[in-house]
C-alpha positions in Angstrom: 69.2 56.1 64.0 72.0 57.9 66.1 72.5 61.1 65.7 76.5 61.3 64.7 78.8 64.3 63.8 80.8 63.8 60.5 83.6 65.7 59.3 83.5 67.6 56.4 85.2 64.9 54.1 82.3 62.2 55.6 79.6 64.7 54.9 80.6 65.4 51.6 81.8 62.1 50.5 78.2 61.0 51.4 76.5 63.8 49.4 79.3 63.6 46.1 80.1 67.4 46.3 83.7 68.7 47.2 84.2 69.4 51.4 84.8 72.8 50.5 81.3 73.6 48.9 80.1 72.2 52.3 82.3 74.6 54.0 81.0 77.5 51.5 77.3 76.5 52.2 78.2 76.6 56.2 79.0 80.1 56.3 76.2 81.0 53.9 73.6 79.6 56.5 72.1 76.6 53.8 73.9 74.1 55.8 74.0 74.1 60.2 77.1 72.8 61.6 79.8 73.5 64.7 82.9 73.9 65.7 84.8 71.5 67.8 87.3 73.5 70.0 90.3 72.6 67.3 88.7 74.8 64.7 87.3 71.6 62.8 83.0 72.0 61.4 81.0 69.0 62.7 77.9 68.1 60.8 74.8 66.0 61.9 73.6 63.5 59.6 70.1 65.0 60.5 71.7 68.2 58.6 72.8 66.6 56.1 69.8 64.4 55.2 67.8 67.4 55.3 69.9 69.4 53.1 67.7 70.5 49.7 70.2 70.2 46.6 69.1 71.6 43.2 68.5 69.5 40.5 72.0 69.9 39.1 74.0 69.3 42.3 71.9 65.9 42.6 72.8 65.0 39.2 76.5 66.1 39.5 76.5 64.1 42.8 75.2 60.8 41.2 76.5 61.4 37.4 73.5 61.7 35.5 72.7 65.4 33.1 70.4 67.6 34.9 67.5 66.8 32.4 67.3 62.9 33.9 67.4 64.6 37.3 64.4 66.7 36.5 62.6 63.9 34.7 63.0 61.5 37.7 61.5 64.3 40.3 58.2 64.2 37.8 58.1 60.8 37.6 58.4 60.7 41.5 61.5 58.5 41.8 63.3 60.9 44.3 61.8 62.5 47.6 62.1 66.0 46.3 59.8 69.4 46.8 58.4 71.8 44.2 56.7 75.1 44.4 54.5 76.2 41.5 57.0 78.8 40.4 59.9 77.8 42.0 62.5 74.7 41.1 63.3 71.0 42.4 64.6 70.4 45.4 65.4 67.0 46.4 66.3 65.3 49.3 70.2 65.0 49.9 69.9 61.4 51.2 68.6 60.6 47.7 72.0 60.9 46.6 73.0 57.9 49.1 70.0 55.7 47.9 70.8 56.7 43.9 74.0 56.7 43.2 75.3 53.3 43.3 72.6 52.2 41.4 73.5 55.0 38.7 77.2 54.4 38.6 76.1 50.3 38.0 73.3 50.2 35.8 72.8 54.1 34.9 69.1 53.3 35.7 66.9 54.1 38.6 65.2 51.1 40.2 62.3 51.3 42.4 
């Protein structure tokens, strides 16, 4: 897979949050990106992929309540992390492999 620099509006359409939370979590450090020489922010799809959302901006990114977010990272349907004290965090290309089949069946197959 290539390597390719989206614009904001890519990245974010591709994770389901808003181009400006992107543009929040830039200048807070969570998310790497650059500037092109007209001022635009340029993210990597190895960035994005990479990205760890919480358990409620998956499900706000895919349409489900938090507490089917949380009961599909203990069943082990999503690639997502936990620490023993810590919360969820899953993978932000899950929201790319979930979220049609959420908005369609409102099940998770696999």
């Amino acid at each position: 897979m290539t390597d390719n620099a989206l614009t904001l509006t890519e990245a974010a359409t591709r994770i389901g949050v808003h181009r400006r939370t992107l543009r929040a979590w830039i200048r807070a450090g969570r998310l790497e990106a650059t500037h092109t020489p007209g001022g635009h922010w340029r993210v990597r799809e190895s960035a994005l992929e990479s990205l760890p959302l919480t358990t409620l901006e998956f499900a706000r990114a895919v349409g489900v309540c938090q507490r089917t977010a949380l009961r599909w990272c203990e069943a082990g349907k999503l690639e997502a992390e936990h620490s023993p004290n810590g919360p969820w965090r899953i993978a932000a290309k899950e929201v790319e492999r979930i979220g049609p089949r959420v908005l369609k069946t409102n099940k998770v197959v696999g």
